[in-house]
C-alpha positions, 0 to 999 in steps of 0.5 A: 767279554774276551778282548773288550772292557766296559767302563768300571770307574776308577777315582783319579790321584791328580789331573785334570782332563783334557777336551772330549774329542770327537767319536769314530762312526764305530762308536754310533754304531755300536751304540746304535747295537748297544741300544737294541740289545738294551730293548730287546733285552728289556721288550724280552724281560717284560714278555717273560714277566707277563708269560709267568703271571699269565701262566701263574693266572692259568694254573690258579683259574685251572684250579678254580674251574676244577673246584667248580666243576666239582662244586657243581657235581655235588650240587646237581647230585644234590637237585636230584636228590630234593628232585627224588624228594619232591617226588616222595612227597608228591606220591605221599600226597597222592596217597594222603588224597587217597585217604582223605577221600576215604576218610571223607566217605567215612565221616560222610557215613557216620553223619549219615548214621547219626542222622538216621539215629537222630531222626528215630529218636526224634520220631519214638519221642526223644532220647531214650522214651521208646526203650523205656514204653517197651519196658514197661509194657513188657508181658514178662521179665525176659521181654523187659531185659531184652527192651532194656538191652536194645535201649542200651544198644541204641544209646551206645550207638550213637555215642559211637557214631559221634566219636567215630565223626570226630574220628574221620574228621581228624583223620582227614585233617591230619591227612591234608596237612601232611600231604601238603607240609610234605610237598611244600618242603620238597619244592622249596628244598628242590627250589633252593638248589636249582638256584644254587646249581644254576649260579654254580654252572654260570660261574664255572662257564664264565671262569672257563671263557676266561681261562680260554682268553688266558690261554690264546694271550699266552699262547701270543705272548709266547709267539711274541717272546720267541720273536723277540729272542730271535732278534735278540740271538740275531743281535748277539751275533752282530756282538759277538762277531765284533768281539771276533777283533781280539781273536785277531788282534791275537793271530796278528801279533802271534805272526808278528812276535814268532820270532821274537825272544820271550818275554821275562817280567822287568825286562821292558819299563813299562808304565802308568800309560794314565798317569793319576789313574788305576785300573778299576775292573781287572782282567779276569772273568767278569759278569758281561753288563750288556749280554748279561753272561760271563767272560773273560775281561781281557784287560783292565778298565781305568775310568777317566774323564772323556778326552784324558790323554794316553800315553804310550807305555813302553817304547815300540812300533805302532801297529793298528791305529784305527776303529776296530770291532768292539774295541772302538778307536784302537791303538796297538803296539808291538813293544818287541820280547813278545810283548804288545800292548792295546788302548781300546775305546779311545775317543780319538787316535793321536798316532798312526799305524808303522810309527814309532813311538816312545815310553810317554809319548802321547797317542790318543785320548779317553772315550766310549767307541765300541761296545762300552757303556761309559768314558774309560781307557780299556788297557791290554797287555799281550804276549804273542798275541795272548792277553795277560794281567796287565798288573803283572806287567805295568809299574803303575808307581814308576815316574815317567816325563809324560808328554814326549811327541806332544 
């Protein structure tokens, strides 16, 4: 973020810390800022999180509600199909009483024929004794031949009545328990696929009024998501307009330094202005921790305990003293050739705008004011007003009598 450090912690050489010093209201409200992007980054993490499973359970129940409508096609194919069936059998059967009735008349006309054929028999003597009386009685050979040939006749006739009842009596047997195999089957085949039809079609009702309650949460969830990621741009605004300070940190001191001389490396001593400290996250683009994007990090972040003393690192005027943006409590100074340096987040100020101040002169102390996420002295080095390495500018291991203006 251009201008502003977050808290990279940096182990210290030696020294111990100084008491924390109170915070600057501009440190509760950047907190406060702070706080609410944190929810409404986590309030939109957790709404994206839900839209992606309920979009996930939407495609899946889709896919379900299809399989199931395809399912229940080939099933109420299929009952029509044992429904052609039944109706088959139920013609069969129609067709099968039709010849049970036939073949019922029919055994109905052999018992009849056998009956008269028993009766004569019984009344001519028994069996086969009238043939014979003829035969006998016969005038000559001819009527004799033609007595034996009617007696045969009547013997193969009732033989032939018997098998033609035993015939019937097959043929109307076989005929019911066709027609009554064949109308049982298709019903139980009809029966069974009517149930499995109807379990189907409830399923695929039930999946639907399901995937329809997916899709009203989702469609919620989604209006709740662009609510919560118009609060989050409206946050980010307020953030980003705090981090407008170091644009005009810049414009200030490019009016201030115009007409300075340039500066050139080694020309100014300019020291550690924490002494026991480095600089733990460099100037640079960095990974923002709080609007989760990549920015220029204008200077570099030295980690200290709340309440460190710092000092100045250069000679020169003091030329903003006080609560700045995203800075927090800012001291800012013009060390001339062009030069300027900035100690941001500090939890109070030891010196005031127009002061001139000394290398290692005390002006304020280690805090977390402005949009920083813990203890650590943000350090800035600036040419007409441009921000540069502050390792190029800083010797860190020259040795300072710290502790002037004390």
């Amino acid at each position: 973020m251009a201008g502003l450090g977050l808290a990279s912690f940096a182990i210290p050489e030696s020294g111990s810390a100084a008491p924390s010093r109170g915070s600057a209201p501009a440190q509760e409200h950047a907190s406060g800022l702070q706080a609410e992007y944190d929810e409404i980054i986590g309030l939109e993490a957790g709404l994206v999180q839900r839209l992606e499973q309920l979009t996930a359970d939407r495609e899946r129940m889709t896919d379900e509600v299809t399989k199931l409508e395809k399912d229940l096609a080939a099933k109420k194919a299929e009952l029509q199909d044992s429904q052609d069936r039944l109706q088959q059998a139920e013609d069969v059967e129609v067709l099968q009483a039709a010849l049970l009735r036939e073949a019922e008349q029919e055994v109905a006309v052999s018992q009849e024929r056998l009956r008269k054929q028993v009766v004569a028999s019984y009344v001519s003597g028994g069996d086969n004794m009238s043939g014979i009386g003829e035969i006998l009685q016969a005038d000559s050979p001819a009527e004799a031949d033609r007595a034996m040939a009617y007696s045969r006749a009547v013997v193969g006739d009732t033989d032939q009545l018997v098998a033609d009842l035993e015939t019937a009596e097959a043929k109307r047997n076989e005929a019911s328990d066709a027609a009554s195999t064949a109308k049982e089957e298709a019903t139980g085949v009809r029966n069974s696929v009517m149930v499995a039809t109807a379990f189907i079609s409830q399923a695929r009702d039930d999946k639907s009024k399901l995937l329809f309650e997916v899709g009203l949460t989702e469609v919620a969830e989604g209006e709740q998501l662009r609510e919560v990621q118009g609060r989050k741009a409206l946050v980010e605004g307020r953030i980003n307009s705090m981090q407008s300070t170091s644009d005009g940190v810049s414009m200030l001191l490019a009016v201030r330094q115009r007409d300075q001389p340039d500066f050139v490396p080694g020309d100014l001593e300019v020291t550690n202005p924490l002494p026991g400290y480095r600089i733990g996250s460099q100037f640079g683009m960095r990974h923002h921790p709080i609007l989760n994007i990549s920015r220029l990090h204008a200077g570099g972040d030295m980690g200290a305990p709340s309440g460190t003393p710092i000092y100045a690192a250069a000679d020169g005027v003091v030329v903003l003293a006080n609560a700045r943006g995203g800075y927090g409590n800012c001291t800012l100074i013009d060390h001339g050739n062009s030069l300027a340096t900035l100690y941001g987040h500090q939890s109070s100020i030891a010196v005031q705008a127009g002061q001139t101040v000394e290398r290692g002169q005390l002006i304020g102390y280690v805090g977390s004011t402005g949009m920083s996420t813990g203890p650590h002295l943000h350090l800035e080095t600036r040419v007409k007003g441009m921000p540069i390495n502050p390792m190029g500018v800083v010797d860190f291991e020259a040795h300072v009598d710290y502790g002037n203006g004390n």
